[in-house]
C-alpha positions in Angstrom: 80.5 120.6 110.8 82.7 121.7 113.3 86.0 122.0 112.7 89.4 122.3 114.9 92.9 123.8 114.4 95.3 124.3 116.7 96.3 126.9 119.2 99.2 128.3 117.4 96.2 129.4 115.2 97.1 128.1 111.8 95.9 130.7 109.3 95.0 128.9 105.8 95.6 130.0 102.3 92.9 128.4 100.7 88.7 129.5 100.7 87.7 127.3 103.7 87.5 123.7 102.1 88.3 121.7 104.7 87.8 117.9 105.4 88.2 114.7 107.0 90.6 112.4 107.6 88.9 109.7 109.7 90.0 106.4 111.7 89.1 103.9 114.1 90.7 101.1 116.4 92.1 99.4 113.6 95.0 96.7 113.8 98.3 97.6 113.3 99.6 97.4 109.9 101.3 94.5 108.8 100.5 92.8 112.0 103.9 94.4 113.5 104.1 95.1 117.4 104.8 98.4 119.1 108.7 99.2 118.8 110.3 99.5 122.1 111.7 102.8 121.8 115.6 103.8 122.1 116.8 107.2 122.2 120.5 106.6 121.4 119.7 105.1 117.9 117.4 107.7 116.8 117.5 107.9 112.9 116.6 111.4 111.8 118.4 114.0 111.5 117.4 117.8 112.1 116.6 120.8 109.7 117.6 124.1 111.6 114.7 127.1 111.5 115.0 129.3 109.6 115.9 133.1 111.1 113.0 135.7 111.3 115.2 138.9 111.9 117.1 140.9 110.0 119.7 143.5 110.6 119.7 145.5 107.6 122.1 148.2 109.0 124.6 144.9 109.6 124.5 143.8 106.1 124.0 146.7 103.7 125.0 150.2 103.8 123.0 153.2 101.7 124.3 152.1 98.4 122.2 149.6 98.2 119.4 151.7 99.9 119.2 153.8 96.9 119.8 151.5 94.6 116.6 149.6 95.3 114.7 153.1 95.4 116.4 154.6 92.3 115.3 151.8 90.2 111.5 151.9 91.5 111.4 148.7 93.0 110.3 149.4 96.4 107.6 151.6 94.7 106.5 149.0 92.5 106.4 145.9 94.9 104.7 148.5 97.3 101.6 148.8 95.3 101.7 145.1 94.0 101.6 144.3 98.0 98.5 146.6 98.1 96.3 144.3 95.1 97.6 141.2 96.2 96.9 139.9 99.7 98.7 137.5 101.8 99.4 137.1 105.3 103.5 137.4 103.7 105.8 137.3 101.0 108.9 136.0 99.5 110.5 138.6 97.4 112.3 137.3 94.6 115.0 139.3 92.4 116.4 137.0 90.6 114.9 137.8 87.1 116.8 141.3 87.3 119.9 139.4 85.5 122.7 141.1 87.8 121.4 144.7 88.0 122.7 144.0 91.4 125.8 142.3 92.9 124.1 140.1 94.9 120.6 139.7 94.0 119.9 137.4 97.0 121.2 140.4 99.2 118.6 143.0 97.5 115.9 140.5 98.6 116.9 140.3 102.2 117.2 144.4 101.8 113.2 144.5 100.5 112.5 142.5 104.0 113.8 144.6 106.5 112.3 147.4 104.5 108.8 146.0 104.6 109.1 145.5 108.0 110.1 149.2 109.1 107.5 150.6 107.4 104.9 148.0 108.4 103.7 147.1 105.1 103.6 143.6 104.9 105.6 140.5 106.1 108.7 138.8 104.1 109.9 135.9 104.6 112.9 134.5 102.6 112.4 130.9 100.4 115.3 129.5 102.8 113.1 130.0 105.5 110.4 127.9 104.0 112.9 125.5 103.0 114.4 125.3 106.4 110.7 124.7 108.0 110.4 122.0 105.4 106.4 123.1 105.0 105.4 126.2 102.6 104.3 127.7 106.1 106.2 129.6 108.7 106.0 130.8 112.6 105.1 134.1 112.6 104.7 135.8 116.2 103.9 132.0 117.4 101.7 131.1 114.4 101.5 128.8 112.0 100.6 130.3 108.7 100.6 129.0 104.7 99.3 132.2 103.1 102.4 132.6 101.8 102.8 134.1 97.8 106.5 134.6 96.2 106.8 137.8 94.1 109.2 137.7 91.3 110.3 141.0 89.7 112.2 141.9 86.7 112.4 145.0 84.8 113.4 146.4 81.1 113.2 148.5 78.5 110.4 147.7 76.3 110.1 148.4 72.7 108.8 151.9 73.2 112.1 152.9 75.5 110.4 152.9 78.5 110.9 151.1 81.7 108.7 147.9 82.2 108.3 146.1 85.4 107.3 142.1 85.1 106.1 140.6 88.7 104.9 137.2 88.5 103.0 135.8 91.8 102.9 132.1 92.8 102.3 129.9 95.5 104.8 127.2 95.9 106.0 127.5 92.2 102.4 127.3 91.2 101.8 130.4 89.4 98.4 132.7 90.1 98.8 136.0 88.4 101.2 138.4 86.4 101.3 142.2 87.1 103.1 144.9 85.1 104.1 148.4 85.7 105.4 151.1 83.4 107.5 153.1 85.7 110.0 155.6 84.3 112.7 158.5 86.0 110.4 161.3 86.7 107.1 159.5 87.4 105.1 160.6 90.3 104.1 156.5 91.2 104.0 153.3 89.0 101.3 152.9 86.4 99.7 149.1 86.1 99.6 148.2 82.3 98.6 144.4 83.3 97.1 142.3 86.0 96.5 138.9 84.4 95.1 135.6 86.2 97.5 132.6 85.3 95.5 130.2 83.1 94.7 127.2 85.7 94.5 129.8 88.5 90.4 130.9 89.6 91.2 133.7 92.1 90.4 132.4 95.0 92.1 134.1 98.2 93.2 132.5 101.2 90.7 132.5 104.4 92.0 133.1 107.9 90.6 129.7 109.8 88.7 129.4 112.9 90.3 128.3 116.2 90.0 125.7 118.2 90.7 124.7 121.9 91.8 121.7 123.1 88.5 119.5 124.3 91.1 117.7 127.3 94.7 117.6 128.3 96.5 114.5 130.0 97.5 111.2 129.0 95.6 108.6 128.4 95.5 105.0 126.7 93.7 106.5 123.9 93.9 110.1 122.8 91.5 112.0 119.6 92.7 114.8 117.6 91.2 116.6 115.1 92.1 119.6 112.4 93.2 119.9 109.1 95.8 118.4 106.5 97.3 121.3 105.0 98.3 121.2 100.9 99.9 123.9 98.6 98.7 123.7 95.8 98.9 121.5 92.6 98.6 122.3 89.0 95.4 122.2 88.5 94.6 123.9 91.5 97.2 126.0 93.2 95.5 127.4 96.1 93.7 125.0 97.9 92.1 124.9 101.5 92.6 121.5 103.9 91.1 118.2 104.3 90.0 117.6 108.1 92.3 115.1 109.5 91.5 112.8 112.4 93.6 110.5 114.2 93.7 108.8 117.1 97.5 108.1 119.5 97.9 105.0 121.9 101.2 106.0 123.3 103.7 106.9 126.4 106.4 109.1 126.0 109.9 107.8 126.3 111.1 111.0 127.7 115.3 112.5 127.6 117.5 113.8 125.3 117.1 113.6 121.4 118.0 115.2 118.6 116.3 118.6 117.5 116.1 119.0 122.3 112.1 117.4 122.1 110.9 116.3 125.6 111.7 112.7 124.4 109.6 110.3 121.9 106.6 108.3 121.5 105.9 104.9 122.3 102.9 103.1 120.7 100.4 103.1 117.9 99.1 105.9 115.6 95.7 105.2 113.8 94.6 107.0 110.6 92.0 105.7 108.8 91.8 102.7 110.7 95.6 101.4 110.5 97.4 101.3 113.1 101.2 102.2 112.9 103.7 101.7 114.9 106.1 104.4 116.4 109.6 103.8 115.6 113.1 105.7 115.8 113.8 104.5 112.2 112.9 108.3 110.5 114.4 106.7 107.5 117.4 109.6 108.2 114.5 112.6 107.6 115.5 115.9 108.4 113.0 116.8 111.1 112.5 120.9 110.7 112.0 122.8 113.6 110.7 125.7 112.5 106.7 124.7 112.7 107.0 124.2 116.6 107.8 127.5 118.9 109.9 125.4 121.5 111.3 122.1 120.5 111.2 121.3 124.5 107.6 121.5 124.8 107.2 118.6 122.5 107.8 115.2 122.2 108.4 113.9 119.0 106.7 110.3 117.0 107.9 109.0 113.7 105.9 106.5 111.9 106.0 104.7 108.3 102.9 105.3 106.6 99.8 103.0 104.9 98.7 105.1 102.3 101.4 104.3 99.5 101.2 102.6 96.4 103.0 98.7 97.6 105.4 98.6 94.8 106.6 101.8 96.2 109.8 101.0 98.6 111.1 104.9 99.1 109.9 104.4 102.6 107.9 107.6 103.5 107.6 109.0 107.1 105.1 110.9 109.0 105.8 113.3 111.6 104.5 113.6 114.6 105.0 116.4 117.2 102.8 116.1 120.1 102.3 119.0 122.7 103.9 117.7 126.4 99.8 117.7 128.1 98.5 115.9 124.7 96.4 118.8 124.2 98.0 119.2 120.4 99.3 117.7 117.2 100.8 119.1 114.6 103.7 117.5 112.1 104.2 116.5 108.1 102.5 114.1 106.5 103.6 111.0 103.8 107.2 112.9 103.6 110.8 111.6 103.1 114.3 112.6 103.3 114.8 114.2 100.3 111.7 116.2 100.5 112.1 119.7 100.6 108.3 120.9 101.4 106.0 118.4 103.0 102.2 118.5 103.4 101.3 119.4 107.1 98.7 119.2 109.7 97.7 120.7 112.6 95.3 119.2 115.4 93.4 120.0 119.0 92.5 117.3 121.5 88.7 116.4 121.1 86.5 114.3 122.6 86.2 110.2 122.0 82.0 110.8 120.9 83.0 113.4 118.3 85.6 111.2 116.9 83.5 108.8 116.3 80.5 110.9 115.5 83.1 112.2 112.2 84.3 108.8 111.5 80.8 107.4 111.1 79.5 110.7 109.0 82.9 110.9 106.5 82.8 106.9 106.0 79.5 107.2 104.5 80.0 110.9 102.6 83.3 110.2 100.9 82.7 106.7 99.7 79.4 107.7 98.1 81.7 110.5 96.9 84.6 108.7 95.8 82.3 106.4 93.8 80.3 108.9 92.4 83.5 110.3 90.8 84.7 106.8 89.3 81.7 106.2 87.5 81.7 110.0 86.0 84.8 109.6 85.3 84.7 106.4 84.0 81.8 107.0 81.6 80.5 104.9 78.7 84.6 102.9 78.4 84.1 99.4 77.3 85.7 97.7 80.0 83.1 96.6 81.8 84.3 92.8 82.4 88.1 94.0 83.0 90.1 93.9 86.4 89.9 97.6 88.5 92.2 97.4 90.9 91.7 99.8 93.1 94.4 101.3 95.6 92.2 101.3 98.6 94.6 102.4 100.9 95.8 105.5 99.2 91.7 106.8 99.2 92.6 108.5 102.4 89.5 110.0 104.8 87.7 106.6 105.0 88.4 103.9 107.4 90.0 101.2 104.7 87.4 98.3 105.7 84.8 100.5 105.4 86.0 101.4 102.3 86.6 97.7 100.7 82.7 96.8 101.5 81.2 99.9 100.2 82.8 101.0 97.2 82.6 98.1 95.1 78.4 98.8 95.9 78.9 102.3 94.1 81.0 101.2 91.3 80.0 98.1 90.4 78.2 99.7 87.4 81.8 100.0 85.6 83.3 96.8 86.8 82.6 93.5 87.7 86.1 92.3 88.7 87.1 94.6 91.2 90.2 93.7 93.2 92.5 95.6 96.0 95.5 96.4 94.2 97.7 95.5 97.2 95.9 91.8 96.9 96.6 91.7 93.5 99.6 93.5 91.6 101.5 90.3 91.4 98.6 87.5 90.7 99.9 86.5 87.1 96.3 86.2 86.0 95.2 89.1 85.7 98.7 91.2 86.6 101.9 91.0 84.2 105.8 92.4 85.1 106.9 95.1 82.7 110.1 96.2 81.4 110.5 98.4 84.3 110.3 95.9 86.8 106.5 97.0 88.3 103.1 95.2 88.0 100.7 96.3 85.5 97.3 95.2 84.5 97.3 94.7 80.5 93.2 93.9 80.6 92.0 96.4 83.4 93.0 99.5 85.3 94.9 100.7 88.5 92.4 103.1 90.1 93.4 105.8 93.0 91.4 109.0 94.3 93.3 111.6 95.7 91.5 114.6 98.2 92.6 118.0 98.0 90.1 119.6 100.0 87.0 118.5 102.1 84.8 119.9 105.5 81.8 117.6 105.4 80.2 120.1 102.0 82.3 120.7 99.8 85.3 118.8 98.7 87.7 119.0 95.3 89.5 115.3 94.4 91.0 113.5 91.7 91.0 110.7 90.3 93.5 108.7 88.1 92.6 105.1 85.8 96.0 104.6 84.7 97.4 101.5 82.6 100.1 100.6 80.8 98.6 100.3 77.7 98.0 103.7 77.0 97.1 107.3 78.6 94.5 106.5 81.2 92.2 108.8 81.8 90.5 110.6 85.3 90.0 114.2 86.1 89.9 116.7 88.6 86.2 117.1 90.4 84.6 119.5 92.7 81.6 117.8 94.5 78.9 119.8 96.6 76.6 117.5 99.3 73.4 118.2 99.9 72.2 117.4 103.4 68.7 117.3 102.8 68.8 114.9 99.5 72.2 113.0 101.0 73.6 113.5 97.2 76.7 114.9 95.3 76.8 117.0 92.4 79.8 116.9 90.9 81.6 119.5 88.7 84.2 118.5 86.4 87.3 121.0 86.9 89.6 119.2 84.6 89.5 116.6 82.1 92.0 113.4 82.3 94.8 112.6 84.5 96.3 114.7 86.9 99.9 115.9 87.0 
């Protein structure tokens, strides 16, 4: 399968596991019509980028110079950059307890350092936190192969000097290094280089790139790339699931906040709901630091489908849309408090291809999403209880599709099988708990969340949960065969995911 990325050549952290998000005409959800779009009452507010340079010679002087190379640091982080590759790093010093004044300041030192002497990128966690995606502009690219190095040092039992760096990925840890390193020593010498328990080594992959299949408005406009996620316990590197989606809209163009080319007017379809633009952002910070010029873009904010109905947070997607409509990219299912969202990225592509995916991903992930439940389900007794199953959060499948082919592939484990959004307050077969929200005291709330997915290969989740006790699910990696038209499945973890 093809796949398609944007121009600003996103570079992945993940091995390429890549996917599909797919959609169709759809209605518009909720049977709402197309906000008419006002730029005064905008309701988002915006998240400043973060700054790439650094003037070292502005900030510190030569006592801190030698005291980073006094105590070994820059040696040791020097040869920890050289086992363990990423496209950059955040360089952490908090875990030295005060050995210097400002231990925020000795980071920001190690950056300009690195890049004088060329060795690697660094980019600081307030930089991340400004672009609102564990992902940053780098020379006018996106990238996500990102790893934080934390460093400590101290005198171990034996009186000499130990060096601890732990590596993660967005707080997810993947490996702990340690260095013996004492006043005299002609380099650091690794004692330890350790894989963190749920972590299986996998590197990040540089992605292809794609060009834009047409440029210019139109009334309906195809996109396709990838969704990108960071990582979750389980699993914290992981690659994208492809993302389609399709735009009916005009620009509103003139001044807003964040200086975009104006806003969008019209209809967004994923998965075959359609929602409408809106200036509500439900007061989201919009970052600006995953778009080179704000000017260049115009800017669409729409509520999202895939949510669980008792939820009322009111979640956003992000849209940023390139002036010719030759590119998308934006955060997905965020909201205002968020400080990292999951991002995508997208090229233009042609109306036959779109289709082409949606019809090929329909068929693939239900087969694989029910596949899953039934592993997962097992020999349970619960064959006459309700399943009601969260249809719109199974994202990659258009959601009719989805309601008249899965209950086909799971019917083995259920023979009451209800949408959740249909059912959570029927009072035969739901009940109100003490926390105010629906539960199902004779059945199961069922919902299958994808991590990664190109068409092959794919790793997903999936969570029975009840109020009656645990639940149960598990983490799977499925393989497809083209030739039989199968799945095997691998089970990566056993029961519900955190």
């Amino acid at each position: 399968m093809n796949r398609f990325f944007s121009r600003l050549s996103v570079r992945l952290t993940a091995a390429a596991l890549a996917g599909a998000m797919l959609l169709s005409s759809g209605c518009t959800a909720g049977g709402t019509e197309v906000e008419k779009i006002d730029l005064e009452n905008a309701f988002y507010s915006v998240r400043e980028a973060g700054a790439r340079t650094l003037d070292a010679n502005k900030l510190y002087g030569a006592q801190d110079d030698a005291a980073l190379v006094d105590a070994g640091f820059l040696d040791v982080l020097s040869d920890v950059i050289g086992r363990v590759a990423a496209t950059a790093y955040v360089i952490d010093f908090t875990g030295t307890r005060g050995e210097f004044d400002d231990a925020v300041a000795a980071s920001e030192y190690a950056e300009s350092y690195f890049e004088a002497t060329g060795e690697a990128d660094v980019i600081l966690q307030s930089e991340l936190e400004a672009n609102g995606i564990w992902g940053a502009l780098v020379d006018g690219e996106l990238i996500d192969d990102i790893k934080t190095l934390w460093i400590n040092r101290y005198e171990n039992l034996d009186g000499q000097m130990e060096y601890v760096i732990d590596v993660s990925r967005n707080s997810q840890p993947l490996r702990t290094l340690r260095y013996i390193y004492n006043e005299g020593d002609a380099a650091p010498a690794l004692t330890t280089d350790s894989l963190a328990i749920n972590y299986d080594g996998r590197e990040p992959a540089i992605s292809a790139t794609g060009e834009p299949a047409a440029t210019g408005e139109a009334s309906t406009m195809y996109f396709r790339g990838n969704l990108y996620r960071t990582g979750i316990y389980e699993q914290p590197v992981l690659g994208g699931v492809d993302f389609l989606l399709s735009i009916s809209a005009n620009p509103v163009e003139g001044e807003c906040p964040g200086d975009f080319a104006g806003m969008l007017e019209g209809t967004v379809t994923i998965d075959g709901v359609a929602m409408s633009f809106t200036t509500n952002g439900n007061d989201i910070p919009v970052p600006l630091g995953i778009v080179d010029d704000p000017s260049e873009w115009y800017i669409g904010i729409a509520r999202i489908s895939t949510n669980n109905p008792q939820d009322t947070t009111g979640y956003r997607n992000i849209f940023y849309v390139r002036t010719d409509f030759s590119e998308v990219v934006g955060l997905y299912s965020t909201y205002r408090s968020a400080t990292f969202s999951e991002w995508f990225s997208l090229v233009r592509i042609d109306k036959s291809e779109y289709d082409g995916a949606v019809s090929e991903n329909n068929k693939k992930l239900t087969d694989l999403y029910s596949g899953i439940m039934v592993d997962a389900y097992g020999d349970k007794k619960e064959y006459n209880n309700t399943l009601a199953v969260l249809y719109n959060m199974f994202f990659g499948v258009d959601h009719g599709y989805l309601k008249e082919n899965l209950k086909k592939g799971i019917s083995s484990i259920s023979t009451d099988i209800r949408d959740y959004a249909e059912c959570y307050m029927d009072e035969s077969v739901a009940r109100l708990g003490e926390n105010d929200l629906w539960f199902f005291p004779d059945g199961r709330s069922t919902v299958i969340r994808l991590y990664e997915y190109d068409g092959t290969t794919a790793i997903a989740a999936v969570d029975f949960s009840t109020k009656q006790d645990d639940g149960y699910g598990g983490l799977y990696k499925g393989v497809y065969d083209e030739s039989s038209g199968q799945w095997t499945l691998e089970r990566l973890t056993e029961g519900r995911i955190k």
